[in-house]
mmCIF file of the N, C-alpha and C atoms, coordinates in Angstrom:
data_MODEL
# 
_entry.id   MODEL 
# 
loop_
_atom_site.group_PDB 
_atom_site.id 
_atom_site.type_symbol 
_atom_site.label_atom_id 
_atom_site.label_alt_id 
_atom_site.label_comp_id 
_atom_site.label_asym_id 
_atom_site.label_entity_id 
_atom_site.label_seq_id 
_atom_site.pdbx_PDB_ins_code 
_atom_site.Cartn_x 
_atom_site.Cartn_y 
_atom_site.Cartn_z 
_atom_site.occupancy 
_atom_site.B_iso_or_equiv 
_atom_site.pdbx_formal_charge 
_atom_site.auth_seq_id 
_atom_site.auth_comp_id 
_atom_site.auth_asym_id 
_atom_site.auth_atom_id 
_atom_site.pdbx_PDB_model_num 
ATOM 1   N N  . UNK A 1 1  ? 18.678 59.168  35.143  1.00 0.00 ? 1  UNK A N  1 
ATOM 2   C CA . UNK A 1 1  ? 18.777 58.634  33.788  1.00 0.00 ? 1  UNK A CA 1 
ATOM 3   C C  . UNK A 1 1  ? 18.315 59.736  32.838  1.00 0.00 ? 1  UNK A C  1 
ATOM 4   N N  . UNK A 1 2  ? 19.525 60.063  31.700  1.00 0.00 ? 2  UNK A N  1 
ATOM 5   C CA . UNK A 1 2  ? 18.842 61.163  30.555  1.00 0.00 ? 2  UNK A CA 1 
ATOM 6   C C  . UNK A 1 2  ? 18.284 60.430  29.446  1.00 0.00 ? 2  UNK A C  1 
ATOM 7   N N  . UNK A 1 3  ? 17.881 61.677  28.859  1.00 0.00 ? 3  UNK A N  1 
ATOM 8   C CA . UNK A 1 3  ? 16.578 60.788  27.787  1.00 0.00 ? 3  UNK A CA 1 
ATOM 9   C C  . UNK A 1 3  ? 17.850 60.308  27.015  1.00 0.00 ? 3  UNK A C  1 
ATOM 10  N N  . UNK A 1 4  ? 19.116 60.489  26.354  1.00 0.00 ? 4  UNK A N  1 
ATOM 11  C CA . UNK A 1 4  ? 19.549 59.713  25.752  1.00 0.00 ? 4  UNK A CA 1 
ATOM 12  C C  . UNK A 1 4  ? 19.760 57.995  26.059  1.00 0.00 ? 4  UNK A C  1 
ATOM 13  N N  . UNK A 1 5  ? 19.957 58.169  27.969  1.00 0.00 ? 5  UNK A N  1 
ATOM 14  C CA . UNK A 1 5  ? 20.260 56.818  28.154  1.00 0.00 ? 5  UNK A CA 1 
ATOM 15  C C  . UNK A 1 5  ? 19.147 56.043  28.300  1.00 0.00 ? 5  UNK A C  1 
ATOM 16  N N  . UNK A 1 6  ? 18.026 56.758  28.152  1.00 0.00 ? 6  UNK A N  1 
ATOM 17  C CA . UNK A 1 6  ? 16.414 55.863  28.186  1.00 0.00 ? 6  UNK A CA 1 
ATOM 18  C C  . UNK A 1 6  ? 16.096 55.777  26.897  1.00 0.00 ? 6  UNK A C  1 
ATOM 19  N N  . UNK A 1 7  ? 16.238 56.463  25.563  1.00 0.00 ? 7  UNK A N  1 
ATOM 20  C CA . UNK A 1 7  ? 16.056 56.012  23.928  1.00 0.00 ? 7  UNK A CA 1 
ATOM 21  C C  . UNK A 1 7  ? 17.052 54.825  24.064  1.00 0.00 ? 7  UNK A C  1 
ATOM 22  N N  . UNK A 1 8  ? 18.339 54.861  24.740  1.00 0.00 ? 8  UNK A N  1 
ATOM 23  C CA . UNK A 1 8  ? 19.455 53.783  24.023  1.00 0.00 ? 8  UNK A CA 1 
ATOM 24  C C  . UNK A 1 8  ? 18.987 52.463  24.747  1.00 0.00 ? 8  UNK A C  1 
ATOM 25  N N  . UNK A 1 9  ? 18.334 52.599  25.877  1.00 0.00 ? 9  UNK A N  1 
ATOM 26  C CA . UNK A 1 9  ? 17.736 51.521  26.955  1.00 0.00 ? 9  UNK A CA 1 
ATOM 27  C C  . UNK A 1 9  ? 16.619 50.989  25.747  1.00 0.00 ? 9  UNK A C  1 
ATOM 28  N N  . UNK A 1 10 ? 15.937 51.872  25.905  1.00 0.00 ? 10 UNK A N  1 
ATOM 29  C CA . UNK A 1 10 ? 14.649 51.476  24.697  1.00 0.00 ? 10 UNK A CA 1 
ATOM 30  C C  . UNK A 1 10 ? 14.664 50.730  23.867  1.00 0.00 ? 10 UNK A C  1 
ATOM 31  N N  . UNK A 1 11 ? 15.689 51.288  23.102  1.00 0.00 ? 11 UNK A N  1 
ATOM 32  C CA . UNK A 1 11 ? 16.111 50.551  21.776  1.00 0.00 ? 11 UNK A CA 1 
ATOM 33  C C  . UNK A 1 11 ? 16.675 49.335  22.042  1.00 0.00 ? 11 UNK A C  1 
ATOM 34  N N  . UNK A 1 12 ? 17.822 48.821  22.782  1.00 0.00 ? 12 UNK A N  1 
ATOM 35  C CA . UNK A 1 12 ? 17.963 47.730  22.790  1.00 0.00 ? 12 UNK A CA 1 
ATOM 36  C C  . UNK A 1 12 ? 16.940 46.500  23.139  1.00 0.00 ? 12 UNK A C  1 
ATOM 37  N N  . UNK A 1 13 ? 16.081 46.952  24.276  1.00 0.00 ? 13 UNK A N  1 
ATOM 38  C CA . UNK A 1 13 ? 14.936 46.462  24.562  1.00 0.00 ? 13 UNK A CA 1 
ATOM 39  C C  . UNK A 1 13 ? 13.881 46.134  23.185  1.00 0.00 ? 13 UNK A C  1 
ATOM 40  N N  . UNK A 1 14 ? 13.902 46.906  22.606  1.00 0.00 ? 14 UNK A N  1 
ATOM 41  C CA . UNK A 1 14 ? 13.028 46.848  21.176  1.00 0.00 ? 14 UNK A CA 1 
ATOM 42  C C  . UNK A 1 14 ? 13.611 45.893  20.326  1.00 0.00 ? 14 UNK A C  1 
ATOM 43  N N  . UNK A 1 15 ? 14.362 46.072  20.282  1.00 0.00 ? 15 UNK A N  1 
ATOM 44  C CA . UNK A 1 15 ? 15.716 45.131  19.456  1.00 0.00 ? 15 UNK A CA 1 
ATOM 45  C C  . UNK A 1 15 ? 15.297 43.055  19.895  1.00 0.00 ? 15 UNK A C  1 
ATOM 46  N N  . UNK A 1 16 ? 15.785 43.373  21.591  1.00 0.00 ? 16 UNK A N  1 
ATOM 47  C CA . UNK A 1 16 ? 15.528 41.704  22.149  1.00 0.00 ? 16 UNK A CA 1 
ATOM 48  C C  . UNK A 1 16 ? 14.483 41.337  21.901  1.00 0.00 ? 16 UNK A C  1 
ATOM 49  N N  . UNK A 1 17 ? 13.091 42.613  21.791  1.00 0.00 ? 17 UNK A N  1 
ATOM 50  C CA . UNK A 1 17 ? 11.934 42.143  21.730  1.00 0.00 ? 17 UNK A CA 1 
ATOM 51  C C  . UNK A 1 17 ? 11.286 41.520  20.359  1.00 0.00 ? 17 UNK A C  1 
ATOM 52  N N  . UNK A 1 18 ? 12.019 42.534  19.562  1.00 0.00 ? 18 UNK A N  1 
ATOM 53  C CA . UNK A 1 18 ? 12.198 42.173  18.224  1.00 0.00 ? 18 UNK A CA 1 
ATOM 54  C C  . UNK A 1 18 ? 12.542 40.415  17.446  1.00 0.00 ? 18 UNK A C  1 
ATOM 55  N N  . UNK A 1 19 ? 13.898 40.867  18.333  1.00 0.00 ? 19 UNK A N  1 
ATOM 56  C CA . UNK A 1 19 ? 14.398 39.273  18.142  1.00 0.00 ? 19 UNK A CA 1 
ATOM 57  C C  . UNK A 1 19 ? 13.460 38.131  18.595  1.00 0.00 ? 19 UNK A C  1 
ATOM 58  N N  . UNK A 1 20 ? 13.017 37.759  19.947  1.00 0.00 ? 20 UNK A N  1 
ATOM 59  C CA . UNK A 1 20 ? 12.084 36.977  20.572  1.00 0.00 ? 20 UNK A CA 1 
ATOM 60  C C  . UNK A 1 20 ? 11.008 36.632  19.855  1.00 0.00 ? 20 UNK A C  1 
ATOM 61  N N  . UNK A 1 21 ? 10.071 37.692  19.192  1.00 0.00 ? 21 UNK A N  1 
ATOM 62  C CA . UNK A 1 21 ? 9.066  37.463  18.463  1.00 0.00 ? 21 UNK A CA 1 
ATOM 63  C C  . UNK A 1 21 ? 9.367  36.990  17.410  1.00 0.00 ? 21 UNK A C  1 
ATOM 64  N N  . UNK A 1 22 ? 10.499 37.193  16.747  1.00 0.00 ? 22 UNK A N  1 
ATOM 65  C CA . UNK A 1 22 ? 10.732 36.548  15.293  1.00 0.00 ? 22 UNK A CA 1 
ATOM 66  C C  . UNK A 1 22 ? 11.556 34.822  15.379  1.00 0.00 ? 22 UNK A C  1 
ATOM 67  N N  . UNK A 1 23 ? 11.366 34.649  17.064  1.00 0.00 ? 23 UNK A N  1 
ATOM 68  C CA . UNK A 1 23 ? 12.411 33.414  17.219  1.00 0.00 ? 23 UNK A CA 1 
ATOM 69  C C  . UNK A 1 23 ? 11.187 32.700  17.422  1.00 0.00 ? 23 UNK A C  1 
ATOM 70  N N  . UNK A 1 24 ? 9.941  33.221  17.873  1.00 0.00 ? 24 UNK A N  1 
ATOM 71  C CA . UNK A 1 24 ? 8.625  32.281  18.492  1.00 0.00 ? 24 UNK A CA 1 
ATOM 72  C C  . UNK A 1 24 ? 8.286  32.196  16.913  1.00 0.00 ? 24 UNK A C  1 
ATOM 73  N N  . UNK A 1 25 ? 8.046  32.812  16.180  1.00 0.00 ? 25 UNK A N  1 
ATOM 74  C CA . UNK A 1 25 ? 7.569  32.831  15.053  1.00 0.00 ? 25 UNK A CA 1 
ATOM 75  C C  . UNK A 1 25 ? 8.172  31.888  14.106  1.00 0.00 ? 25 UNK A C  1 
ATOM 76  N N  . UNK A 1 26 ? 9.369  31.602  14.041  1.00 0.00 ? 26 UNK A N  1 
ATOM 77  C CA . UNK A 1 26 ? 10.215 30.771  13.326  1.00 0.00 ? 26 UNK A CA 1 
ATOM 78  C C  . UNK A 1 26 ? 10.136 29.472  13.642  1.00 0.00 ? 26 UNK A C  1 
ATOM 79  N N  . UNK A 1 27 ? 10.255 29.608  15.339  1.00 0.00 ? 27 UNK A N  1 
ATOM 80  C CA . UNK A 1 27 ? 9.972  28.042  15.969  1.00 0.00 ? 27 UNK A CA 1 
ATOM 81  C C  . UNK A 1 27 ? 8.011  27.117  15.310  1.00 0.00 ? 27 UNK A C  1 
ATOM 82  N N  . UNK A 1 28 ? 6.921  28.314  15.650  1.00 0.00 ? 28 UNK A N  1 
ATOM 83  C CA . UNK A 1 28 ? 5.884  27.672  15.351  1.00 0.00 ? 28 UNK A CA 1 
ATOM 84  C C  . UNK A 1 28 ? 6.198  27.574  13.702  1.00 0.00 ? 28 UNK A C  1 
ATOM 85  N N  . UNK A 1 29 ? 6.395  28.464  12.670  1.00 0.00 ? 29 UNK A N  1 
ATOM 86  C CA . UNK A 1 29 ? 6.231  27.874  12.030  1.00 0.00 ? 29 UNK A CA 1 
ATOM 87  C C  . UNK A 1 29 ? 6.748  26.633  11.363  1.00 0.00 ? 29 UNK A C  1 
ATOM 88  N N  . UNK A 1 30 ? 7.969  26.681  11.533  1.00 0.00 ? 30 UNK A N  1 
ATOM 89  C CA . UNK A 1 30 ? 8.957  25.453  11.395  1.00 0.00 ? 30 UNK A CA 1 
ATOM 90  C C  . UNK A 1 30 ? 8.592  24.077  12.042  1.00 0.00 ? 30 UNK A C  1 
ATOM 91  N N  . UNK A 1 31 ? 8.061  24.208  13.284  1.00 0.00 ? 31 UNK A N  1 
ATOM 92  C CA . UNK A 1 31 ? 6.453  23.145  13.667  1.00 0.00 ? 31 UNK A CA 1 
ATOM 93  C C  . UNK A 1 31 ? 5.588  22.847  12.375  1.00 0.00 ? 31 UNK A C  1 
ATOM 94  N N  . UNK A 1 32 ? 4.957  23.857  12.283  1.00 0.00 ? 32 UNK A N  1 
ATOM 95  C CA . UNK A 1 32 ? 4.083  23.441  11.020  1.00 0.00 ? 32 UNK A CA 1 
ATOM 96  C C  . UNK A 1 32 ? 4.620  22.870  10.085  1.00 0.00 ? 32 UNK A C  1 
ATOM 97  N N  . UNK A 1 33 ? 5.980  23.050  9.740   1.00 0.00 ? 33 UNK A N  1 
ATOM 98  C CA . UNK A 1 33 ? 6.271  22.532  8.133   1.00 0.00 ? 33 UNK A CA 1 
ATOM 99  C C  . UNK A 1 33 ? 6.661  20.846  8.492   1.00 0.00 ? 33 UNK A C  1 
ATOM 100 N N  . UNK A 1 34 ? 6.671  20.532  9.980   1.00 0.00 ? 34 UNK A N  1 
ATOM 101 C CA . UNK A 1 34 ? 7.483  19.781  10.150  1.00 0.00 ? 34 UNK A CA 1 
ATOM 102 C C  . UNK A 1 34 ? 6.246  18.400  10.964  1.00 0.00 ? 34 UNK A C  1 
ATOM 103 N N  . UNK A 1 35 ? 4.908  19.606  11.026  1.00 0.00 ? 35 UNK A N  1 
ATOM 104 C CA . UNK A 1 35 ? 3.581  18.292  11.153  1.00 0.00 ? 35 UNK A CA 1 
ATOM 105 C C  . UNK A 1 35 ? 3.292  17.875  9.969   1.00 0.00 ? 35 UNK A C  1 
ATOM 106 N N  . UNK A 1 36 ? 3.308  18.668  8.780   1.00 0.00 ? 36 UNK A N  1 
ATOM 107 C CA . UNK A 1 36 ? 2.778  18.349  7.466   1.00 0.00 ? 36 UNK A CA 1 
ATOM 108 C C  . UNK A 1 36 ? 3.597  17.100  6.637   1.00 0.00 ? 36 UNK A C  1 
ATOM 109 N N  . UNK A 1 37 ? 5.010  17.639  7.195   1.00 0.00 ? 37 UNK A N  1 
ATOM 110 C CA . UNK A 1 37 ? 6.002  16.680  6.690   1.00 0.00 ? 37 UNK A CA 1 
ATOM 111 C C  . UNK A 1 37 ? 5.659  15.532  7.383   1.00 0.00 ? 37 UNK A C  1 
ATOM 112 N N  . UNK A 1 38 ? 5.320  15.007  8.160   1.00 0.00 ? 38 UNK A N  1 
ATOM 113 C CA . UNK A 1 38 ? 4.732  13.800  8.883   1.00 0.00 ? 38 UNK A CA 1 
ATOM 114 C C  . UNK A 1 38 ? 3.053  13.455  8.395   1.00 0.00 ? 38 UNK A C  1 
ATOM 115 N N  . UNK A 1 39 ? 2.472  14.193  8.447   1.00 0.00 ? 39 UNK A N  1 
ATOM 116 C CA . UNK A 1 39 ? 1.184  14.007  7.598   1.00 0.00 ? 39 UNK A CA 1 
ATOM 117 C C  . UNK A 1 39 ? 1.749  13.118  6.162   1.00 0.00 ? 39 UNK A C  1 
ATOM 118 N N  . UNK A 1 40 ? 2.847  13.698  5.598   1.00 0.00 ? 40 UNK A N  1 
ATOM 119 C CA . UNK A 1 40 ? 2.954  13.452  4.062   1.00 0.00 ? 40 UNK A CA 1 
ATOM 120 C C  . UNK A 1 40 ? 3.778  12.138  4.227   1.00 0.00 ? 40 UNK A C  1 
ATOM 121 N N  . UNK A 1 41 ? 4.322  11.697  5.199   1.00 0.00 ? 41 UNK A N  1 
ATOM 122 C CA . UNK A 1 41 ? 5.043  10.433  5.438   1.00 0.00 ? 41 UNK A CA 1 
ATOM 123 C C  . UNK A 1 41 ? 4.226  9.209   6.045   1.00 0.00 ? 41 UNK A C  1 
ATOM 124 N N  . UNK A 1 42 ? 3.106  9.718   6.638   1.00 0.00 ? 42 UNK A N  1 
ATOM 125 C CA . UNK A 1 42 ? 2.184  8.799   6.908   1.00 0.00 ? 42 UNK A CA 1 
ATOM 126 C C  . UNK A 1 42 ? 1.552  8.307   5.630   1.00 0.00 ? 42 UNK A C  1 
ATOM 127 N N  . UNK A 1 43 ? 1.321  9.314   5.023   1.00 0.00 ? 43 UNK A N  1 
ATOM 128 C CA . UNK A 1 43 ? 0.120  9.112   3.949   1.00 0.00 ? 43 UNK A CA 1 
ATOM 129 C C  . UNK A 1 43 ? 1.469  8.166   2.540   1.00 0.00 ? 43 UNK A C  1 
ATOM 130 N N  . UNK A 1 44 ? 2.768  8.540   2.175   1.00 0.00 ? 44 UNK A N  1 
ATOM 131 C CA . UNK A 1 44 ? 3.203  7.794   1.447   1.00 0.00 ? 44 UNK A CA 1 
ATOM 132 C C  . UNK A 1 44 ? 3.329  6.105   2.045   1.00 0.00 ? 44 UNK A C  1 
ATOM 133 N N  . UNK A 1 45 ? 3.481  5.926   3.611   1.00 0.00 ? 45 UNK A N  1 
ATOM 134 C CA . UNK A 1 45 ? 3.793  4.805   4.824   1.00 0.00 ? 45 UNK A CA 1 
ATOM 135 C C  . UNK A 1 45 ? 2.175  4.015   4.013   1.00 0.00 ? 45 UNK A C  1 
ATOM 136 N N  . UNK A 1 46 ? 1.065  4.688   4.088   1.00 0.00 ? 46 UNK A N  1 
ATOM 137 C CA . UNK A 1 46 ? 0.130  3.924   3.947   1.00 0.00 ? 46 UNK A CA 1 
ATOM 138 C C  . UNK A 1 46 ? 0.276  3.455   2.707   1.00 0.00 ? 46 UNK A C  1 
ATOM 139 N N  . UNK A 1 47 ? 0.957  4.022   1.655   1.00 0.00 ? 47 UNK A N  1 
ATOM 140 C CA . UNK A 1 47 ? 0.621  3.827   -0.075  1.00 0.00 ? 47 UNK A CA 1 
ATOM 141 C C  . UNK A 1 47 ? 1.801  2.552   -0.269  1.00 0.00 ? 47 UNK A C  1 
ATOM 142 N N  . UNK A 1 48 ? 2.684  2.451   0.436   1.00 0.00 ? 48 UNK A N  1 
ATOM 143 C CA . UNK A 1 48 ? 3.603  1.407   0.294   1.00 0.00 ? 48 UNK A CA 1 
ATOM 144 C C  . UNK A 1 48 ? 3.344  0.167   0.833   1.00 0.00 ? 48 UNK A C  1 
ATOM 145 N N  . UNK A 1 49 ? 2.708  0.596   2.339   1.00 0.00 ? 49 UNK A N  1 
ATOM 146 C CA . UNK A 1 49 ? 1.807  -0.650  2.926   1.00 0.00 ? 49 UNK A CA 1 
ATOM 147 C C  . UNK A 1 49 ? 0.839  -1.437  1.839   1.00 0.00 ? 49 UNK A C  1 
ATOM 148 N N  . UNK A 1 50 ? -0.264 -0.777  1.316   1.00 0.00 ? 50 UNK A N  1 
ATOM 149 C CA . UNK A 1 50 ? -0.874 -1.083  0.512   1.00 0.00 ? 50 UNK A CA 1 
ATOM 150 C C  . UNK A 1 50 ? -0.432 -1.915  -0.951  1.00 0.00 ? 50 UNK A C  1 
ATOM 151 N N  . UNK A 1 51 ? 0.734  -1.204  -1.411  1.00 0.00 ? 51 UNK A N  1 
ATOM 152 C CA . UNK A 1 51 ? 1.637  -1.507  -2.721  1.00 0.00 ? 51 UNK A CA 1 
ATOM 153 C C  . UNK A 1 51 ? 1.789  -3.081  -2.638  1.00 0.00 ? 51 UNK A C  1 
ATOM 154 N N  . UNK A 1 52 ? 2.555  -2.951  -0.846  1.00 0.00 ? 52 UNK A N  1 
ATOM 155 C CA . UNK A 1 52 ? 3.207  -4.294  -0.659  1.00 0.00 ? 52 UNK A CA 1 
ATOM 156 C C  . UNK A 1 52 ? 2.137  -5.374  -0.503  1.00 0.00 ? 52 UNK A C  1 
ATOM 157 N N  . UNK A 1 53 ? 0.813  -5.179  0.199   1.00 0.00 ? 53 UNK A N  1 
ATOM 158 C CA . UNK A 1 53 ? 0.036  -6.276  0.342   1.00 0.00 ? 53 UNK A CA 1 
ATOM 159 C C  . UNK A 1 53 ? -0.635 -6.716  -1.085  1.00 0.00 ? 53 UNK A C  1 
ATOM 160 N N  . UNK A 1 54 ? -0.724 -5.585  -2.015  1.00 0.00 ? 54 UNK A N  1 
ATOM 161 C CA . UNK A 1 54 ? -1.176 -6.149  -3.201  1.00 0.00 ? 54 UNK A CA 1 
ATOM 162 C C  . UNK A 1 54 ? -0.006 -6.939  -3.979  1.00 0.00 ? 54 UNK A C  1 
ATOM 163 N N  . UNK A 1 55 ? 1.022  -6.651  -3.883  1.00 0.00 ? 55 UNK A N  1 
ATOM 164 C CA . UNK A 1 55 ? 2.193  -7.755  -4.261  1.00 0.00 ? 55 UNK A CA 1 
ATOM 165 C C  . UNK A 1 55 ? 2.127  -9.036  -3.767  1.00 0.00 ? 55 UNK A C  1 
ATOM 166 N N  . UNK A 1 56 ? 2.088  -8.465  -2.263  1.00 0.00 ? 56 UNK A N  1 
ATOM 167 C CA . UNK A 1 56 ? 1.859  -9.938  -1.570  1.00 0.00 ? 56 UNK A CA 1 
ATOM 168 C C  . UNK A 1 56 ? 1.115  -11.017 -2.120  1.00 0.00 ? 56 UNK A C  1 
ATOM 169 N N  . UNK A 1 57 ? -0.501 -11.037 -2.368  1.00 0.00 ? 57 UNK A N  1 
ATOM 170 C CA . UNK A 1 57 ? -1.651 -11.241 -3.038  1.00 0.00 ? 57 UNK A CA 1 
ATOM 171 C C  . UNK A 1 57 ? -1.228 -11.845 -4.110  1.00 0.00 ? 57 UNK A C  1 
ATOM 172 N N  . UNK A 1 58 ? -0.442 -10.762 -5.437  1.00 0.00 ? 58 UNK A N  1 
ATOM 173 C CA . UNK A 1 58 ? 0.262  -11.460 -6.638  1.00 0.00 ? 58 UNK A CA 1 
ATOM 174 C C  . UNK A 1 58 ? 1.028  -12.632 -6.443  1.00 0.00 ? 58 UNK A C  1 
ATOM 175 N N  . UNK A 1 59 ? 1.811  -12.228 -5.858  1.00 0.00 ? 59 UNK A N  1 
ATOM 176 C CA . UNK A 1 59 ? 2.854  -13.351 -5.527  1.00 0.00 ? 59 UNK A CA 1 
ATOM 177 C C  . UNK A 1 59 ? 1.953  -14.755 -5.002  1.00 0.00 ? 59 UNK A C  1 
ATOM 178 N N  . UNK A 1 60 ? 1.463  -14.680 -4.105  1.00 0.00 ? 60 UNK A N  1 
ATOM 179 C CA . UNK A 1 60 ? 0.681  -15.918 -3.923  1.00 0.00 ? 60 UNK A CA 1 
ATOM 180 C C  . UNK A 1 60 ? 0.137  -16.767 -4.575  1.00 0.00 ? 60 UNK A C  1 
ATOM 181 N N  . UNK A 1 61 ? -0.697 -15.500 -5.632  1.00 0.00 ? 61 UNK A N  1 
ATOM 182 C CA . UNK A 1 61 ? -1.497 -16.423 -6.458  1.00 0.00 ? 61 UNK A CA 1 
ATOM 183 C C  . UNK A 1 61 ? -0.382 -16.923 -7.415  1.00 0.00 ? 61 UNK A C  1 
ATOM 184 N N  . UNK A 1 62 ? 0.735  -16.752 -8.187  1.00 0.00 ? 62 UNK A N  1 
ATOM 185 C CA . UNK A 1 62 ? 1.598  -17.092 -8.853  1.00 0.00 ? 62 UNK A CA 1 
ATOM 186 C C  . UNK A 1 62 ? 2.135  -18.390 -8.143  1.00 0.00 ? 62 UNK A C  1 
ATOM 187 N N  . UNK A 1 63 ? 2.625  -18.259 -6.642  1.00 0.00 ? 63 UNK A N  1 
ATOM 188 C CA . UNK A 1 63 ? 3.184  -19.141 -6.551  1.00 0.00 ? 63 UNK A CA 1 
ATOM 189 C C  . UNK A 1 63 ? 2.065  -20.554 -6.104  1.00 0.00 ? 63 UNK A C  1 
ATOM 190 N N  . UNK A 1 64 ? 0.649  -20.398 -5.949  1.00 0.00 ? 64 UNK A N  1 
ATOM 191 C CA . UNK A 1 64 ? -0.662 -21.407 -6.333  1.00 0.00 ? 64 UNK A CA 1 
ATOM 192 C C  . UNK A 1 64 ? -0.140 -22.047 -7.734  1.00 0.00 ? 64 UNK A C  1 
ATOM 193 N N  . UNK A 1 65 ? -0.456 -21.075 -8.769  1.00 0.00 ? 65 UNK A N  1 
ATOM 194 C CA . UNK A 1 65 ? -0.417 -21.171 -9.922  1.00 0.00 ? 65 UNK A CA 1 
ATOM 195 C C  . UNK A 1 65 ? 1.046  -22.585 -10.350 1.00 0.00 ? 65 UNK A C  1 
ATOM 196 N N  . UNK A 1 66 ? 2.266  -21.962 -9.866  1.00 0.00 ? 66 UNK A N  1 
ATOM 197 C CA . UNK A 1 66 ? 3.461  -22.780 -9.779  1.00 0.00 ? 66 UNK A CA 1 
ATOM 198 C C  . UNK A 1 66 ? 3.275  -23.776 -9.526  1.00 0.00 ? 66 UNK A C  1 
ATOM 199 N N  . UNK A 1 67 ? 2.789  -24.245 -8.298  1.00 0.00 ? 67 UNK A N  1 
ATOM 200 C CA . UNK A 1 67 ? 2.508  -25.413 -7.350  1.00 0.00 ? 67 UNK A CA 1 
ATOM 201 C C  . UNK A 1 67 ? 2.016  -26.403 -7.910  1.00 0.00 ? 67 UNK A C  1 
ATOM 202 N N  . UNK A 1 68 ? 0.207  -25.798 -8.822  1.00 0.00 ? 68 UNK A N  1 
ATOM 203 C CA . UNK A 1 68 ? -0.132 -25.974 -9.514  1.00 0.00 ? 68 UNK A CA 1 
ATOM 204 C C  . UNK A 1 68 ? 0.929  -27.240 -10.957 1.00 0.00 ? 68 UNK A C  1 
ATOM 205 N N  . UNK A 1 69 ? 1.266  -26.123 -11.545 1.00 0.00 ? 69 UNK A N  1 
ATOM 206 C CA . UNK A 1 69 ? 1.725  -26.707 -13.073 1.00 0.00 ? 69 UNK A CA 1 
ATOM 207 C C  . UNK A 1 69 ? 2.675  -27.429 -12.567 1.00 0.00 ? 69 UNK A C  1 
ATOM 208 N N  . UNK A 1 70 ? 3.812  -27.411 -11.308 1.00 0.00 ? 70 UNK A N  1 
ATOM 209 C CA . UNK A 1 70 ? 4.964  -28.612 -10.792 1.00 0.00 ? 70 UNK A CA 1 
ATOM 210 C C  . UNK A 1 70 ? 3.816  -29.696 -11.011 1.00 0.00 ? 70 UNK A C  1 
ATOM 211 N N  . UNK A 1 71 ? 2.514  -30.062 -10.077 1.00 0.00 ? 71 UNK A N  1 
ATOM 212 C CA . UNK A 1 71 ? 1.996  -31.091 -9.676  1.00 0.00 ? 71 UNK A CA 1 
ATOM 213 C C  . UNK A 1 71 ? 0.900  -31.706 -10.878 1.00 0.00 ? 71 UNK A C  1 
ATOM 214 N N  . UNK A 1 72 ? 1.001  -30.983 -11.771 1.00 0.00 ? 72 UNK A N  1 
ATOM 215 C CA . UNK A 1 72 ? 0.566  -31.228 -12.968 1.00 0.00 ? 72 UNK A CA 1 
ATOM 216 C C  . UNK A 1 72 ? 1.268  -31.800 -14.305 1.00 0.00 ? 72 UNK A C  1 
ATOM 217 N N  . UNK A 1 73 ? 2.470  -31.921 -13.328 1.00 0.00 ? 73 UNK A N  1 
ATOM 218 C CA . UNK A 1 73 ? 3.863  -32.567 -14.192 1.00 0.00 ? 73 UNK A CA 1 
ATOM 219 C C  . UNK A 1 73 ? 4.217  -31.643 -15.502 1.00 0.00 ? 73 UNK A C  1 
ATOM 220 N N  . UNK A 1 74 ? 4.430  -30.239 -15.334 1.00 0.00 ? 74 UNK A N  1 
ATOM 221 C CA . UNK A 1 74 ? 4.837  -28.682 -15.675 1.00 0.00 ? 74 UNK A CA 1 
ATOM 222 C C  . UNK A 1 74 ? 4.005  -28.832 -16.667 1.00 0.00 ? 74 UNK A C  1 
ATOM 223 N N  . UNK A 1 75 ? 2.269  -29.352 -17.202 1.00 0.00 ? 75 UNK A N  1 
ATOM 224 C CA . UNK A 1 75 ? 1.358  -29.042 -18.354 1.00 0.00 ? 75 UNK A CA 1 
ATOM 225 C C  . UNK A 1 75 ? 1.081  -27.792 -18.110 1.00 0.00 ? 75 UNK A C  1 
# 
């Protein structure tokens, strides 16, 4: 093997190696963007949960309230 065909060996080798590291690198970080994005879907999951039980709550007491003024002959 001449040194040309061991630089051209080299280089391609440098090249795959190149590539590989920038494919691990892409994969973790694209992980990360993609735990946070779940962090941020939990945390809106909880704010709607919440939204809805305080509606819930409203609604109840309104429809007390209703029940109410029907059986009060609508005073």
């Amino acid at each position: 093997m001449n040194i040309l065909e061991l630089v051209e060996h080299l280089g391609v080798m440098g090249v795959l190696v190149f590539l590989c590291i920038m494919l691990i690198y892409k994969f973790v970080n694209t992980d990360k963007k993609v735990e946070a994005m779940h962090r941020r879907f939990d945390s809106l999951k909880d704010q709607i949960i919440g939204g809805m039980e305080e509606t819930k709550d409203e609604i109840q007491d309104l429809n007390k309230d209703l029940l109410r003024q029907f059986r009060n002959g609508g005073r």
